[in-house]
C-alpha positions, 0 to 999 in steps of 0.5 A: 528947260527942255519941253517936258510933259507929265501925266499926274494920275490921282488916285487916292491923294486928292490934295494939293499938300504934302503931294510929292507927285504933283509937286515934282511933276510941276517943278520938272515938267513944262506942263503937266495933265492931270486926270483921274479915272473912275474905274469900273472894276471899283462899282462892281459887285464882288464874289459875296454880292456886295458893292465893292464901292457903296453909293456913300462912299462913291458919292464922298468920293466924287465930293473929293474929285469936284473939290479939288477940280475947282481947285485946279480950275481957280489956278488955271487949270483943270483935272480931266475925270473920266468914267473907264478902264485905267489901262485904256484911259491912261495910255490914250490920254498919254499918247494924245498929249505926247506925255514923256512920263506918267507919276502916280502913287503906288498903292499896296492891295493886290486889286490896285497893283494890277491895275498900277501893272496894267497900265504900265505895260500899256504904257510901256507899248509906247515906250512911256514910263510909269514913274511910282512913288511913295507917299500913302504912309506915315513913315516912309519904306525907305526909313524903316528900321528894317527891311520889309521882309524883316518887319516884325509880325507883333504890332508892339515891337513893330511900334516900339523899333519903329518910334525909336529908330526911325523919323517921319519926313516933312510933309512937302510944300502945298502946290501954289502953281499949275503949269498946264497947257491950254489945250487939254479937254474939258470934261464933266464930273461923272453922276452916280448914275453914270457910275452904276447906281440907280435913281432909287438906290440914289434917291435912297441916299441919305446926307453926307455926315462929311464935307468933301475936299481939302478944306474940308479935310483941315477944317475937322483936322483943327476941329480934332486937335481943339476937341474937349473931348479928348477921346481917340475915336475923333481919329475916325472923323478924319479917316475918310480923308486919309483914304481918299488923301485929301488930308496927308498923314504926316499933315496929320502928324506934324499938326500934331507934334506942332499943338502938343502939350502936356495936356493933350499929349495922351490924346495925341498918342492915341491919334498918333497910334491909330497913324501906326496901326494904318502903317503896319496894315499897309506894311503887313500887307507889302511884307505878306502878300495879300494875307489880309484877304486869305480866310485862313490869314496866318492861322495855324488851325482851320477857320471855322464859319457857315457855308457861304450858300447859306446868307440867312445869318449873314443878311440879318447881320448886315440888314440890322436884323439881329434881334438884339437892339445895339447891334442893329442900331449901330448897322443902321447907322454904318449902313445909313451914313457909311461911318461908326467909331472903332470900337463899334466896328469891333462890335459888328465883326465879332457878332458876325463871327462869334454869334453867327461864325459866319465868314469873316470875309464876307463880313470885311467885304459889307464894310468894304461897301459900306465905309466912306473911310475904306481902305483895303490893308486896315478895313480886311486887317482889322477883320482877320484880327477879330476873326483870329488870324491876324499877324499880330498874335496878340491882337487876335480874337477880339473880347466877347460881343456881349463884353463889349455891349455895355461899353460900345453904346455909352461911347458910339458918337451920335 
């Protein structure tokens, strides 16, 4: 084979299965160097004030990366971390090693392409490609039923063409060998402090409620399909590693499809169904660009909310300073362990907006800081849904809060 290099960019697909880019790159490549960046742009704040990463998330995040470093260093190998900007790491990193080509995923949120654009124009200064491929949903874009400028807004016929035209592929083989060469350098796992944070926003940082890593990720994955308590909120012990991909979806699915019975079968629909809901934010989000990040979405009336200048409302909202005993336990809860059900979530967004009428998006960007299971098409999507100007019409305006009060609580896990 003629001598070959190739970049392996980790984004969010921190796994060794079902991982099409690692896999391809080992099997067509002579050696391959695999990297991640942390990029600063991530551990910013943004136009509302809030961390566009909280600590939870970034500590849960680097949980992940040192999993999967380890991973790689008992195969013989090695993940080089760096702390900097895509479009400079990546195409320095390239030209060092005199990289034929780089892989990664593509992603779906306007942030992340211009980023993915940036460093392929760098890239593309010394003539090296950037290769994208597809792997962060259930179904794939190329096996839908219809194109996606085609795809239907309402959630209900986007879920009923979808199951019956289309078929989710096999998950890829688990990466068993790593051809990386010798020479590549040895580097440190960033601190949080060398992320931004403070040592008391640091020493203010409560446990972890998950284990970081792949194995982890299989291990709740076991934990959910043998759950007595067949209750479709355990989907959210699992989301954090769907965002950060050390747990594939179509891990999830075939794991899924292959414990089936007749006694867990409506259970697994609901888990199946909330794997949907993710595709048609991403898909959504591809078909109508940026539209989860617009205050007005696709609302055909004016969005009605308090000055952004005036943060009283807000900043009792999001400090859990409400006055009203559920609401506030449950945003000590998000903001101590960056993790609440569903339907807790629903809570949270419809008291901001229907209590308060403060902007929607300044609500979707507390939970962008907050969540250790954020991800941009689903967290914002759920949000103009609540707020009324989602795509899928009959998901708009989420029920009264005090409706949901009495059913949140009994069901909110501990």
């Amino acid at each position: 084979m003629e001598k070959r290099v190739t970049l392996v960019w980790f984004r969010n697909d921190l796994r060794l299965h079902d991982n099409e880019i690692l896999l391809e790159a080992v099997q067509k490549s002579s050696f391959i160097i695999p990297i991640y960046c942390f990029d600063p742009r991530y551990f910013q704040r943004d136009s509302f004030g809030n961390q566009k990463t909280g600590i939870l998330r970034a500590a849960f995040q680097l949980e992940n990366v040192r999993y999967l470093k380890q991973k790689f260093q008992s195969l013989g190998s090695d993940i080089m971390t760096y702390v900097g900007i895509s479009e400079e790491v990546i195409p320095r990193i390239a030209q060092k090693y005199q990289v034929d080509e780089v892989y990664h995923h593509r992603e779906i949120a306007r942030r992340e392409t211009t980023i993915s654009d940036r460093v392929e124009a760098a890239l593309w200064k010394s003539k090296i490609n950037l290769k994208h491929f597809i792997g962060h949903t259930l179904y794939h874009k190329e096996d839908l039923p219809f194109p996606i400028k085609d795809i239907p807004d309402a959630f209900s016929v986007f879920k009923k063409k979808i199951e019956r035209e289309s078929s989710v592929r096999a998950a890829f083989p688990a990466t068993e060998e790593l051809n990386t060469p010798n020479v590549i350098e040895l580097t440190e796992l960033p601190t949080l402090l060398d992320l931004g944070y403070t040592q008391a926003e640091i020493d203010a940082c409560k446990e972890l409620p998950f284990a970081g890593g792949e194995e982890a990720a299989l291990a709740v994955l076991d934990q959910v399909l043998t759950a007595t308590n067949q209750d479709e909120n355990n989907y959210m012990l699992l989301a954090p590693y769907i965002a950060v991909g050390s747990l594939s979806p179509l891990e999830l699915y075939h794991s899924l499809k292959q414990a089936e019975t007749a006694s867990n079968k409506k259970y697994y629909d609901k888990i199946h169904d909330k794997l949907l809901w993710r595709d048609y934010y991403r898909f959504m989000l591809k078909k109508r660009s940026n539209v989860f990040f617009k205050i007005h979405g696709v609302g055909e009336h004016a969005y009605s909310y308090v000055a952004d200048e005036d943060q009283l409302l807000f900043n009792k909202w999001k400090q859990a300073e409400t006055g009203v005993k559920e609401i506030d336990q449950l945003m000590e809860k998000l903001n101590n362990t960056g993790y609440i059900s569903y339907k807790g979530r629903i809570l949270l967004a419809s008291y901001l907006i229907q209590e308060y009428q403060v902007n929607w998006l300044a609500g979707a960007s507390w939970f962008e800081e907050k969540l250790i299971d954020y991800s941009p098409a689903t967290n914002y999507g759920i949000w103009a849904h609540v707020a009324g100007v989602g795509t899928s019409k009959k998901e708009n305006k989420a029920p009264s809060w005090k409706d949901q009060l009495a059913h949140i609580v009994k069901a909110e896990p501990s």
